[in-house]
C-alpha positions as CSV (number, residue, x, y, z in Angstrom):
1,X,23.4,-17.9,10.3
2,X,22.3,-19.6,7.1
3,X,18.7,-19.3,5.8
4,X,17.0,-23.3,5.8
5,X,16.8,-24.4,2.3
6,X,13.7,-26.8,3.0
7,X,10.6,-24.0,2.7
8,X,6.5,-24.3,4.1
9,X,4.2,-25.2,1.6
10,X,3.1,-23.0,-0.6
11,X,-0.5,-22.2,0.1
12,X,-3.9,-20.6,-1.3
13,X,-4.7,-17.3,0.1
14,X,-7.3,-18.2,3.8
15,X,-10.0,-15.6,2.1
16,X,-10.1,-17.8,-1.1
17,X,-11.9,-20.0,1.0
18,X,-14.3,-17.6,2.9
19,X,-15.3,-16.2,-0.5
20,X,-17.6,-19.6,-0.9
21,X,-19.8,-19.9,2.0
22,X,-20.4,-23.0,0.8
23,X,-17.1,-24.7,1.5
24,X,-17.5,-23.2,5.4
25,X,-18.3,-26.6,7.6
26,X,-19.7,-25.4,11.3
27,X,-16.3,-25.8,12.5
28,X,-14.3,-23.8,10.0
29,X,-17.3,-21.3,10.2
30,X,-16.8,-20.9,14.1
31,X,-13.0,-20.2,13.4
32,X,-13.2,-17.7,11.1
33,X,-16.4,-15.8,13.4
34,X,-13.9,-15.9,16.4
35,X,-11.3,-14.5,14.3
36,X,-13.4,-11.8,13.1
37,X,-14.4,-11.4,16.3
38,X,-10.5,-11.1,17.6
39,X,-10.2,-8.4,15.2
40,X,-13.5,-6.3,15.9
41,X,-11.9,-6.3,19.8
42,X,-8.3,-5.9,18.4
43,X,-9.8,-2.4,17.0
44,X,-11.8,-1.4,20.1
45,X,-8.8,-1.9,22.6
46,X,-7.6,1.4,22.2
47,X,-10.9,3.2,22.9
48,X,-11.8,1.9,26.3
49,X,-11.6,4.8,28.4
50,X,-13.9,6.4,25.1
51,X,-16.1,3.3,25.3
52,X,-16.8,3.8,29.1
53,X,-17.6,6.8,28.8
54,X,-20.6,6.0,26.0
55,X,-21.7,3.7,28.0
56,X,-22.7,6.4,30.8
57,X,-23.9,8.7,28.0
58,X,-26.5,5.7,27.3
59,X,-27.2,4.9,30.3
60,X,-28.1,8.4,31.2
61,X,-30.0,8.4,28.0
62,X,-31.9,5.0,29.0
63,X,-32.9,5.5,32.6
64,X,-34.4,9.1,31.1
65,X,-36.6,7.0,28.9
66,X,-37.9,4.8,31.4
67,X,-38.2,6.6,34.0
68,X,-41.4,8.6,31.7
69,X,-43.8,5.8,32.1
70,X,-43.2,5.6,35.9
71,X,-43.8,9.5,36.4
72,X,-47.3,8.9,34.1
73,X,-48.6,5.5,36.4
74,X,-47.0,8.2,39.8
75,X,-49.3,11.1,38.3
76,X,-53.0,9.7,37.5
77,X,-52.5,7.1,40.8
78,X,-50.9,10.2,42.7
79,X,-50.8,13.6,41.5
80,X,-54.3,13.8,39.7
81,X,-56.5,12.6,43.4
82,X,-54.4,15.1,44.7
83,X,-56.0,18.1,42.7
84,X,-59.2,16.8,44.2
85,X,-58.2,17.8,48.1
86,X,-57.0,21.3,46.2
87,X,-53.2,20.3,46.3
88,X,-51.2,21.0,42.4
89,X,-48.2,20.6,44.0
90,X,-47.5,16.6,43.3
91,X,-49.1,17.1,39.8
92,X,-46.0,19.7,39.4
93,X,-43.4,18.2,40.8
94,X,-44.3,15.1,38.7
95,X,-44.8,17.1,35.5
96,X,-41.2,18.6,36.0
97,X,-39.6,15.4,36.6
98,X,-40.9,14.1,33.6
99,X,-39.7,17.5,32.0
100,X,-36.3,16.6,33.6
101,X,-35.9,13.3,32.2
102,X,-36.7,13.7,28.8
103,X,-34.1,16.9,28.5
104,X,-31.6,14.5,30.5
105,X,-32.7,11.4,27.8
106,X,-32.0,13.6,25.3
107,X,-29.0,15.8,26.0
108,X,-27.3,12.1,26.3
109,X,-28.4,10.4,23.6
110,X,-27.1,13.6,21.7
111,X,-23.6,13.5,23.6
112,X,-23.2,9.5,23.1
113,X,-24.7,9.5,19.5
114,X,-21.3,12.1,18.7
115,X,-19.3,9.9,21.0
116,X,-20.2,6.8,19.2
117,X,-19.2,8.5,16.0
118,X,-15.9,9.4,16.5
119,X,-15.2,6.2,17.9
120,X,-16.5,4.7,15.2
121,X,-14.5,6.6,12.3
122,X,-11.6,5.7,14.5
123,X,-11.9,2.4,14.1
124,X,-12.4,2.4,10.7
125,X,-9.5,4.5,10.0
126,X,-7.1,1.9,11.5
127,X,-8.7,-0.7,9.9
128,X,-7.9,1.1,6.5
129,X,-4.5,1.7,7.3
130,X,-4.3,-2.0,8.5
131,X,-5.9,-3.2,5.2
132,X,-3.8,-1.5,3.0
133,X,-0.3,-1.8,4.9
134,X,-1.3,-5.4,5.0
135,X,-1.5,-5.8,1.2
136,X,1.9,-4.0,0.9
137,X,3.5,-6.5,3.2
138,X,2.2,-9.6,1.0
139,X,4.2,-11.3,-0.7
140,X,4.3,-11.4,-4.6
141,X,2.9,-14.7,-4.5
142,X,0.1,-13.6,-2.6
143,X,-1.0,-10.6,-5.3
144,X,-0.6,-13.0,-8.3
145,X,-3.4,-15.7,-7.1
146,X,-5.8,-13.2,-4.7
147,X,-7.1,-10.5,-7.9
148,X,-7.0,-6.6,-7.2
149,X,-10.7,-6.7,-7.4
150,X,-11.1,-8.6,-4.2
151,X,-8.3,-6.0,-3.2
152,X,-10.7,-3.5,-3.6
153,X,-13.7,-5.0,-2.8
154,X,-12.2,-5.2,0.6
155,X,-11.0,-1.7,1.1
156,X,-15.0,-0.4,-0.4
157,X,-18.1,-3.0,-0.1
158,X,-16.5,-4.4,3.5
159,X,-15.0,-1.6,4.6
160,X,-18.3,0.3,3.5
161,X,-20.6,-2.8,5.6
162,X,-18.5,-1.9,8.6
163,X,-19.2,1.8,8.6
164,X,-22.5,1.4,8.4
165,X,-22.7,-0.7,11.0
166,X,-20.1,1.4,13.5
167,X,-21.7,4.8,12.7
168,X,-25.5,3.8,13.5
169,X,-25.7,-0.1,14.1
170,X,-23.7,0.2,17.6
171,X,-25.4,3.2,18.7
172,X,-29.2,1.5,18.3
173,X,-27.7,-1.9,19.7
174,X,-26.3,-0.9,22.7
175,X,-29.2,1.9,23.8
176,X,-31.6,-0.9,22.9
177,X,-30.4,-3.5,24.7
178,X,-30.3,-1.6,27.7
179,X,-33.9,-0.3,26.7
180,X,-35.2,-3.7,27.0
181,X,-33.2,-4.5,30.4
182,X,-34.2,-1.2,32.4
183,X,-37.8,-1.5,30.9
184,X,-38.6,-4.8,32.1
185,X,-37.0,-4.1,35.5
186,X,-38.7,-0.9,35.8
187,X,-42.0,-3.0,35.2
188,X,-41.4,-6.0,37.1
189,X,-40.5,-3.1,40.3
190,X,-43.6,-1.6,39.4
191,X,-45.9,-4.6,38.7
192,X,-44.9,-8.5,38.8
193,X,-47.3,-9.9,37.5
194,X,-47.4,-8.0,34.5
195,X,-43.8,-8.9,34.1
196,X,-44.3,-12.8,34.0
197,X,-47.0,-11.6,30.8
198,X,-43.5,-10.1,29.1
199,X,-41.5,-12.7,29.8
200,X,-43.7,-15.0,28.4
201,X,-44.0,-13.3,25.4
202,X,-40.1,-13.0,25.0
203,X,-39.8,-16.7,24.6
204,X,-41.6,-16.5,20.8
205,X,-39.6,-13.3,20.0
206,X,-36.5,-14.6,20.9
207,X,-36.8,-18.1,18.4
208,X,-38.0,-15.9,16.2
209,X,-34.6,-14.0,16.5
210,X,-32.8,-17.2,16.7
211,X,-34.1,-18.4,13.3
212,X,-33.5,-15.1,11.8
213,X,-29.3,-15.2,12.7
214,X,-28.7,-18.5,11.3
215,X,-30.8,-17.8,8.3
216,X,-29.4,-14.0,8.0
217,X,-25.9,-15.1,8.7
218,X,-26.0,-17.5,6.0
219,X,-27.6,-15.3,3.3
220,X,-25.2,-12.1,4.2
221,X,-22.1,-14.9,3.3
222,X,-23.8,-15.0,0.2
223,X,-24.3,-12.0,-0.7
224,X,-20.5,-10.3,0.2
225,X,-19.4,-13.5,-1.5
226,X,-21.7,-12.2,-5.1
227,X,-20.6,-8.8,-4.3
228,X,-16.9,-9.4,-4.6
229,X,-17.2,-11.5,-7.4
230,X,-19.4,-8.3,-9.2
231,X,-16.3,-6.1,-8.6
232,X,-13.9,-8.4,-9.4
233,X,-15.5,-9.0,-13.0
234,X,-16.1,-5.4,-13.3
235,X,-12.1,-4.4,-12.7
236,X,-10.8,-7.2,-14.9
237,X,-13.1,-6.3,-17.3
238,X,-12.2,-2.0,-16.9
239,X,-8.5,-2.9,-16.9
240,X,-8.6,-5.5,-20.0
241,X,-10.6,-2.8,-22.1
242,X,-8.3,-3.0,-24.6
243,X,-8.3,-6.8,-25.4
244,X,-12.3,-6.6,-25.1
245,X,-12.9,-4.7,-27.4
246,X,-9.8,-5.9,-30.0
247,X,-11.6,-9.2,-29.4
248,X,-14.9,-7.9,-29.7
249,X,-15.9,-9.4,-26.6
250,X,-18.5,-7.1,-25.2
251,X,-21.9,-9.4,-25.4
252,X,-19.8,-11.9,-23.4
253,X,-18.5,-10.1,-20.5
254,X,-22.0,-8.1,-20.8
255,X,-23.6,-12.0,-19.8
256,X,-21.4,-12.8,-17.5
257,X,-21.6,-9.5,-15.8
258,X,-25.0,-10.1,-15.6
259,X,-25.4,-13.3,-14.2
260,X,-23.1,-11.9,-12.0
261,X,-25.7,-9.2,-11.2
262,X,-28.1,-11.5,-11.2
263,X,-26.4,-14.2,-8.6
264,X,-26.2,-10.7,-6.2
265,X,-30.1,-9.5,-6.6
266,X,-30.9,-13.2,-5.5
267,X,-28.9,-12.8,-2.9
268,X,-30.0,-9.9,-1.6
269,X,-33.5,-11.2,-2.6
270,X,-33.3,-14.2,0.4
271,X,-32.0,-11.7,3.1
272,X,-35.4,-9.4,2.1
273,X,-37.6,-12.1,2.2
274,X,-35.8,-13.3,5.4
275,X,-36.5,-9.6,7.0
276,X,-39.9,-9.7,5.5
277,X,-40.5,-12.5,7.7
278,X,-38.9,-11.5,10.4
279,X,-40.1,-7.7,11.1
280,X,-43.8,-8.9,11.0
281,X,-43.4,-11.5,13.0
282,X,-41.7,-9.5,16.0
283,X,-44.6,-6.7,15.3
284,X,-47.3,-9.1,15.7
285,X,-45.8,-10.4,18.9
286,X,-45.2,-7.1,20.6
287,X,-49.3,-6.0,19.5
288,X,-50.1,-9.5,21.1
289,X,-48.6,-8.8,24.1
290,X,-49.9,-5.3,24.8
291,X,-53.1,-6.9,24.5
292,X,-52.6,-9.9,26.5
293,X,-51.3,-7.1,29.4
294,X,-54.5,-5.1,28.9
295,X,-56.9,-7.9,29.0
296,X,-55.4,-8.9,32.3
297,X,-54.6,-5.8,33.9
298,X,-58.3,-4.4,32.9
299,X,-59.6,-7.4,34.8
300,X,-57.0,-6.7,38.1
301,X,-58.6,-3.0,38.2
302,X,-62.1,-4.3,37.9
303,X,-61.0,-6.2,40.7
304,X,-59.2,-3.4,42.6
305,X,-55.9,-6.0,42.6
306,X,-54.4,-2.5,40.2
307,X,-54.2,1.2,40.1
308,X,-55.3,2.6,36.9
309,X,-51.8,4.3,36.2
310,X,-50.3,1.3,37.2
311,X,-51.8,-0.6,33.8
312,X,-51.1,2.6,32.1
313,X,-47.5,2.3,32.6
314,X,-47.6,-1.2,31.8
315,X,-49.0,-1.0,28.9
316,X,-46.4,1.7,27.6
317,X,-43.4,-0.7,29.0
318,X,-44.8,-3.5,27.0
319,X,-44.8,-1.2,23.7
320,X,-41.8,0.4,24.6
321,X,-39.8,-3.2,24.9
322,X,-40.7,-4.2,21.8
323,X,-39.7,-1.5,19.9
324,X,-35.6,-1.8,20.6
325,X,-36.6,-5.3,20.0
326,X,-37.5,-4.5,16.7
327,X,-34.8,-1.7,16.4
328,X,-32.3,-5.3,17.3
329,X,-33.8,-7.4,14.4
330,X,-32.2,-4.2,12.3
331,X,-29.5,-4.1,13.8
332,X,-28.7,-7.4,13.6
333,X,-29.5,-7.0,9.5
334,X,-26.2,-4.6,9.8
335,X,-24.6,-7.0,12.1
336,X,-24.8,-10.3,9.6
337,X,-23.7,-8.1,6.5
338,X,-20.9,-6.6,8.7
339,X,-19.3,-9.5,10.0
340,X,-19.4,-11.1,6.4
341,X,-17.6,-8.0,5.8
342,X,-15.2,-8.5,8.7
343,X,-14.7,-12.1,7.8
344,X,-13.4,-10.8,4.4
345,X,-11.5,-8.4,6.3
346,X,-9.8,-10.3,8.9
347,X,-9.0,-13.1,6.4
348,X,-6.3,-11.0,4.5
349,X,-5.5,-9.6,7.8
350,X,-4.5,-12.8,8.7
351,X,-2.4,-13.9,5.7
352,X,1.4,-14.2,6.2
353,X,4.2,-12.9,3.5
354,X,5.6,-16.4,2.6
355,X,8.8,-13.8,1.7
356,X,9.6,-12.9,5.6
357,X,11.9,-10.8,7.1
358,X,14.7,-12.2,9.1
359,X,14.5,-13.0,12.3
360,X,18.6,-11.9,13.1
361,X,19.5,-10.1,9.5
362,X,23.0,-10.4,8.2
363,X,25.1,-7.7,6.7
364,X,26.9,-7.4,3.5
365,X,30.7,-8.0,3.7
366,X,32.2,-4.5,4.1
367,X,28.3,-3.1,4.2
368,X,27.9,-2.5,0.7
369,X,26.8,-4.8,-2.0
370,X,29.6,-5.2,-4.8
371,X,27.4,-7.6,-6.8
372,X,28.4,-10.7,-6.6
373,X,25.6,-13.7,-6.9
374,X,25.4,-17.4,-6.9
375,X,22.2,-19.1,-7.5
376,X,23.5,-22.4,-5.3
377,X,21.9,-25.6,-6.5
378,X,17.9,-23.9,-6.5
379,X,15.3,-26.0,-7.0
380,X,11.9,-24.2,-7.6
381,X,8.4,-24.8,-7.8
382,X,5.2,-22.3,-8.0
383,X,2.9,-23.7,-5.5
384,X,1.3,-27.2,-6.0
385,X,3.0,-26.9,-9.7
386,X,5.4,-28.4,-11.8
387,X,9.0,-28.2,-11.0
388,X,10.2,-24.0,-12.6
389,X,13.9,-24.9,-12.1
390,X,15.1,-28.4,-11.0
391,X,18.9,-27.8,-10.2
392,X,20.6,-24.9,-11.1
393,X,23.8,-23.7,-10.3
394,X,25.0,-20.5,-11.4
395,X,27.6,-18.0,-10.9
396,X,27.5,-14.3,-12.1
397,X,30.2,-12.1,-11.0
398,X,30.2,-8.8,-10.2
399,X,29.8,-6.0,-12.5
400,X,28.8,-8.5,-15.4
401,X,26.5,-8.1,-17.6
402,X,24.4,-11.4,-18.0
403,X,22.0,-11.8,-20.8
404,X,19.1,-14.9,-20.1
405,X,17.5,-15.9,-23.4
406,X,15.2,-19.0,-24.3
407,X,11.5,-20.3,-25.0
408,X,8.5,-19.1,-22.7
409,X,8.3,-21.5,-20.0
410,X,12.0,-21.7,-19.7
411,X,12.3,-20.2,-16.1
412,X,14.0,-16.9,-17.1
413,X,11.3,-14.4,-15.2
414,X,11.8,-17.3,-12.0
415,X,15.4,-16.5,-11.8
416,X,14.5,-13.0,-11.8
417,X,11.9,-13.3,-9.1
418,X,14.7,-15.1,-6.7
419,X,17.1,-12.8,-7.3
420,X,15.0,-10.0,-6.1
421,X,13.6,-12.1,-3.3
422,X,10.0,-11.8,-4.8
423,X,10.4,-15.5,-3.9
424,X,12.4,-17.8,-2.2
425,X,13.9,-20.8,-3.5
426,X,11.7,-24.1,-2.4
427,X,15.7,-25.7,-1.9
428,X,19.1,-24.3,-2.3
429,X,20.0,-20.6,-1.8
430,X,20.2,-17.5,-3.7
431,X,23.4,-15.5,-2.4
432,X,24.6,-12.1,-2.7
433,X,28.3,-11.5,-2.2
434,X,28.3,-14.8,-0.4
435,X,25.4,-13.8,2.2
436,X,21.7,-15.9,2.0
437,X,19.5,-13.2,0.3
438,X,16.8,-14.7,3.2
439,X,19.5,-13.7,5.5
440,X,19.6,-10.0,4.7
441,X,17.2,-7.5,5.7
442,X,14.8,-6.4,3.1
443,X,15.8,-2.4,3.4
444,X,19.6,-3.5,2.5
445,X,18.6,-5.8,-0.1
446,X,15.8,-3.9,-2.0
447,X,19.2,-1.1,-2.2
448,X,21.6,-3.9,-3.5
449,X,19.1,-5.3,-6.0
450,X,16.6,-3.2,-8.3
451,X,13.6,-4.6,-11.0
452,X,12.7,-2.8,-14.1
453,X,10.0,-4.7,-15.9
454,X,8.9,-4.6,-19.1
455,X,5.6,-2.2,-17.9
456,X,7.8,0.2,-16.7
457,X,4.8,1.6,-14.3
458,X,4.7,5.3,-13.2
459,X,2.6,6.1,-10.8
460,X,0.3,9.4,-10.7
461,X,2.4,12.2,-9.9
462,X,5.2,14.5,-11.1
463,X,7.8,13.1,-13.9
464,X,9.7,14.1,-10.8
465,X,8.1,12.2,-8.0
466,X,8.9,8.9,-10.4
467,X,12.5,9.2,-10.8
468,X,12.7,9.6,-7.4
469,X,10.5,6.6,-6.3
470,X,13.6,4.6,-4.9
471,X,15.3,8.1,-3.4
472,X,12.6,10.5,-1.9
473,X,15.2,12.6,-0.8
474,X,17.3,13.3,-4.0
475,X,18.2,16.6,-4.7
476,X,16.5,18.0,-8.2
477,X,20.1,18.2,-9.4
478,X,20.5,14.6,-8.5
479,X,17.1,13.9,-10.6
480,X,18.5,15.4,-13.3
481,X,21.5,14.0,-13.8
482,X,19.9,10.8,-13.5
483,X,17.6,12.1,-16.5
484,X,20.7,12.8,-18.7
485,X,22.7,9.6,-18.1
486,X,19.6,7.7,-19.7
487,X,19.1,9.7,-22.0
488,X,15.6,11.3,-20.6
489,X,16.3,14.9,-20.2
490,X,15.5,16.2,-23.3
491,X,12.4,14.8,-23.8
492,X,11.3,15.5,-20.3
493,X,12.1,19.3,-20.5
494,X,10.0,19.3,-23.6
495,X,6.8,18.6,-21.5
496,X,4.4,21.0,-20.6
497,X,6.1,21.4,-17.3
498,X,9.6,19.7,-17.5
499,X,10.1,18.0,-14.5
500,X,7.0,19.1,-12.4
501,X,4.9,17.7,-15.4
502,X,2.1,15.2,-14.0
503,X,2.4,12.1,-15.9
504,X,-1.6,11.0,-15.9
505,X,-2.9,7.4,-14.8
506,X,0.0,5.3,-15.4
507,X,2.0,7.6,-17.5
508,X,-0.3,8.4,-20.3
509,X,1.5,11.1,-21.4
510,X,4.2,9.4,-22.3
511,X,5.0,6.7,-25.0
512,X,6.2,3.6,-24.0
513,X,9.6,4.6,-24.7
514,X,9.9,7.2,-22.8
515,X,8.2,5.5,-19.8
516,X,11.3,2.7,-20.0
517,X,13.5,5.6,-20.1
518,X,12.1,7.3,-17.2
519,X,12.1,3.6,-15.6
520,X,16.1,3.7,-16.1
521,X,16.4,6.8,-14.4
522,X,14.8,5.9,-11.7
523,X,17.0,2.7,-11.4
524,X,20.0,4.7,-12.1
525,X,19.1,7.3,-9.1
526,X,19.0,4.6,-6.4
527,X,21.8,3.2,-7.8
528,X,22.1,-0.7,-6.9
529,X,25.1,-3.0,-7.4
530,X,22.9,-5.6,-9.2
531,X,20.1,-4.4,-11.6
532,X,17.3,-6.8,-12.9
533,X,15.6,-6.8,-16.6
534,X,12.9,-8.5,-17.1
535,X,11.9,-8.4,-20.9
536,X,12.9,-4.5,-20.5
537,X,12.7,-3.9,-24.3
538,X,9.8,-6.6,-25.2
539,X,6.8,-4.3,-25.8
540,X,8.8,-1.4,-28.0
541,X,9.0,-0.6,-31.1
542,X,12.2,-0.4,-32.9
543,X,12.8,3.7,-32.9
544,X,12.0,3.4,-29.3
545,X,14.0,0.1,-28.6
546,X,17.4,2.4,-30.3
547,X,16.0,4.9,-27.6
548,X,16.1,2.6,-24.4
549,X,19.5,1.0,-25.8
550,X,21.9,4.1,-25.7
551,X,19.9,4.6,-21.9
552,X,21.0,0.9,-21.1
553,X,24.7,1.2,-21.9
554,X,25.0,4.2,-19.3
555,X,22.7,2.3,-16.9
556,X,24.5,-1.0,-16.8
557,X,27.6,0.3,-16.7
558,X,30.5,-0.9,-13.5
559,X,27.4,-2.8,-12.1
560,X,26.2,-6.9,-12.5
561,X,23.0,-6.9,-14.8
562,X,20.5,-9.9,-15.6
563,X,18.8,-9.2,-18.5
564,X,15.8,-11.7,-19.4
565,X,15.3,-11.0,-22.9
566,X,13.1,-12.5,-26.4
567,X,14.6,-9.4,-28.5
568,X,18.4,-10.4,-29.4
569,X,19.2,-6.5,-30.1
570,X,19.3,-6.6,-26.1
571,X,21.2,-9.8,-25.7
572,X,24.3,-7.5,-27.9
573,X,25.2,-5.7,-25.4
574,X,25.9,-8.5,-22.7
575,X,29.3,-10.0,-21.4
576,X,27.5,-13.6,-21.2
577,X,24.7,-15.8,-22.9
578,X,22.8,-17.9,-20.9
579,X,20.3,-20.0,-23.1
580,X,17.8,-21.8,-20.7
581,X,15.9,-24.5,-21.6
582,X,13.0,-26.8,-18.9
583,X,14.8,-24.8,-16.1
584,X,18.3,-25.7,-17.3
585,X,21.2,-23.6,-18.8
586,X,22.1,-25.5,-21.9
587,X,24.4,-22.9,-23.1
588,X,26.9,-20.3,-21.2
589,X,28.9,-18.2,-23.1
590,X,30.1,-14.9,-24.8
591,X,27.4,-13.9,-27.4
592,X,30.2,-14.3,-30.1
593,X,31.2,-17.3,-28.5
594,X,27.4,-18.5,-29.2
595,X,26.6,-17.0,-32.4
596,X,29.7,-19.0,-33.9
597,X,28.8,-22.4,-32.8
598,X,25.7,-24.6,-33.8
599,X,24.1,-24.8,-30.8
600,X,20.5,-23.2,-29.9
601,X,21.6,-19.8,-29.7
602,X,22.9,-20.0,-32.6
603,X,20.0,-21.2,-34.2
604,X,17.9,-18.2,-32.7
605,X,20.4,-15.4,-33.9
606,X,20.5,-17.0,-37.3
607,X,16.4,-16.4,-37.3
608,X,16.5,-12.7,-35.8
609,X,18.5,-12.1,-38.6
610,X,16.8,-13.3,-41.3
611,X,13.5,-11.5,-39.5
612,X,15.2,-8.1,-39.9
613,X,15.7,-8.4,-43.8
């Protein structure tokens, strides 16, 4: 099976256009609530049988609430005229079934409140784990045009909304709702009349709650949309530290962090004023209604048409229904902000790695890579962008030590990238010992094929725990021998605990140096039958570049290297020049070969030279 050469379009990341409610039309907006949606039931699925059970909880918890106002209109219509002929017995039994229904209202609500939580952190912490195995499976592409601070924004400010929402939003909803359901029942049972007065007055409370969603849902866009933009100017600005304050650019990040701030506060400004609106207005209907119910039930018992505990109870029902009312216009506050959230969320849920997996993987001829690679006629293109590499065809064979040198812009880091599959080819192929790297499975070919890079990033964690990032499961023997073939030993037994030594934020207790060194170790222990060098040496110094050298000779050694270098020094060690030039090799050849002609290389070797006397 041969991997298609023809590729999808390259395209912008679906939450890039979510974080602007602005470009949302009605139809877009639809799609991406019912995908949010899709996911909120996605994360519920597994909790059904948890779910049904809350629901009797609350229930319970309801029908114990209502049924108090019933047992009041039963005892001053039935219970008190009793004391009168000498009976206390109804007056009892009606005073200890009120008794019994507030400790069974309670005992429930406490029961389904804990229920409610632990379904609720459930939920949240698979939609973690989702999030973040999510933004490991992305593509490269994806991570180089959607910024870490929307990264994190996601995993805090959404993730937060959501929380908020699951561990007390829910709860009030659903108890509310059936609040409202069970009290006007139990009042329409009790008095029909009275009933028609609360259903009238539900019309105006529920435009009211109308307006408030579309005007809520639009501000709560807003306002997740200023929030991630906050966080992502505050991480660029945290992790670029060092260039603002080299270029003294304090006062201007300061500004635009603050209009920043400033385009939040007026966000959240419009949803307060919207709730200021709103909260009054459902308060001053509820009042309204109570005294519409009181001015026509007082006239039905001047009439005799109604029992004086009848209006009693009416009268609580009407100021009971209003409250969960109320308690919905603040839940739905929670709701708008969380499914901004969620629509955040479910957007880099739903990207896809434009790098995918195979559908039927291929394996390596005799199951092991020996090295081999042929970059077949690629043509290459990032995005909607120029054209990286037009046509290039290229052999390296195995165990060989290629060295790719020319201007910025050239396309060396591209063939990198395809190489290690961090990209496919828009047409053409990339092949390892013969075999579509698209074809082979991602385990197999992240073995054949290792990256160092010129950051050489260690991760928090034991000088250990980083050699063995590709091999877990090396032995400490294995770690150090890795250690001494680079040349890292010594200096790593000079630390304040050798090889158990934690190696700070990313490896601050190391020079830059020893961090490439460390980086060839760890390439070395998973041992791969191509290795990858992308500008390995650039960021150096020269004591520390002599370091890293006698580490590469060991580490390239019996297996095919591509080194993308600016530094020369590197380029000495390699079997092969390749000088690159608009995504074209213009020269191919040994680097004496080179250096003794006229061509480009020639010219660039002749000027490192001079630059070292």
């Amino acid at each position: 099976m041969t991997a298609t050469t023809d590729q999808p379009t390259r395209h912008r990341p679906t939450d890039a256009a979510t974080d602007d409610a602005t470009l949302l039309g009605k139809e877009a907006s639809r799609a991406v609530r019912r995908r949010s949606m899709r996911l909120l039931g996605d994360l519920l699925r597994p909790h059904t049988k948890a779910l049904a059970w809350a629901a009797l909880l609350v229930v319970a918890s309801t029908l114990g609430q209502v049924a108090g106002p019933w047992l009041v209109a039963v005892a001053i219509d039935r219970a008190v005229p009793a004391l009168a002929d000498g009976s206390g017995t109804p007056l009892a039994l009606t005073g200890a079934g009120y008794l019994a229904a507030a400790v069974l209202g309670g005992v429930a609500a406490g029961a389904y409140v804990r229920a409610a939580a632990r379904i609720a952190q459930a939920v949240l912490l698979d939609l973690r784990r989702r999030v973040f195995r999510q933004t490991q499976r992305l593509s490269l592409e994806f991570h180089e045009s959607y910024t870490s601070g929307r990264i994190i924004s996601r995993q805090t400010s959404d993730l937060e909304a959501l929380r908020e929402l699951l561990d007390g939003g829910l709860t009030g909803v659903v108890s509310s709702l059936l609040l409202m359901v069970f009290t006007f029942a139990g009042l329409a049972l009790l008095d029909w009349r009275s009933g028609v007065v609360l259903a009238v007055a539900f019309v105006p409370a529920w435009l009211l709650t109308r307006w408030f969603q579309r005007m809520s849902q639009r501000y709560y866009r807003e306002q997740r949309t200023a929030s991630a933009r906050l966080i992502v100017k505050f991480v660029e600005t945290m992790t670029g530290m060092r260039a603002v304050q080299a270029f003294r650019r304090q006062p201007t990040t300061e500004a635009e962090y603050g209009r920043l701030g400033e385009d939040y506060r007026d966000a959240n400004l419009q949803i307060f004023g919207v709730n200021g609106r709103f909260q009054p207005g459902l308060i001053l209907i509820g009042n309204l209604t109570v005294v519409a119910a009181l001015a026509v039930g007082g006239w039905r018992v001047l009439d005799g048409a109604l029992e004086v505990g009848v209006l009693a109870a009416v009268l609580l029902y009407c100021k009971r229904f209003f409250q969960p009312v109320q308690q919905l216009g603040m839940f739905y506050n929670a709701f708008q902000s969380a499914t901004a959230a969620l629509e955040k969320v479910s957007g880099l849920l739903a990207e896809e790695p434009t790098v995918v997996e195979p559908a039927r993987p291929l394996p390596l001829p005799g199951g092991r890579a020996r090295g081999e690679l042929r970059l077949d006629h690629v043509r290459f293109q990032y995005g909607d962008g120029p054209v990286v590499l037009p046509d290039l065809d290229l052999t390296i064979p195995a165990g060989q030590t290629v060295a790719v040198v020319g201007t910025t812009g050239a396309g060396k880091s591209t063939v990198a990238k395809l190489v290690t599959r961090f990209y496919d080819a828009s047409a053409g192929a990339v092949r390892l010992d013969g075999v579509d790297v698209r074809d082979l499975a991602s385990a197999d070919l992240r073995r054949a094929v290792v990256m160092v890079t010129q950051e050489a990033y260690l991760f928090s964690g034991s000088v250990r725990e980083n050699i063995a990032l590709g091999r877990p499961d090396a032995t400490q023997a294995e770690i150090e021998a890795a250690a001494r073939a680079v040349g890292a030993h010594e200096f790593v037994l000079e630390m304040p605990d050798g090889y158990d030594t934690d190696v700070n934020k990313r490896g601050g207790r190391v020079s830059a140096g020893q961090r490439q060194l460390l980086s060839f170790a760890r390439a070395f222990l998973a041992d791969p039958a191509v290795l990858v060098l992308d500008e390995a040496t650039s960021s150096l110094d020269m004591p520390g570049e002599r370091l890293v050298q006698r580490g590469l000779q060991t580490l390239l050694a019996d297996r095919t290297a591509i080194i993308i270098a600016h530094r020369l020094s590197t380029v000495a060690i390699a079997d092969r020049v390749l000088v690159m030039e608009h995504g074209r090799v213009v020269e191919d050849g040994t680097p004496e070969e080179l250096v003794a002609g006229e061509g480009r290389y020639a010219r660039l070797h002749a000027a490192w030279r001079d630059s070292l006397v």
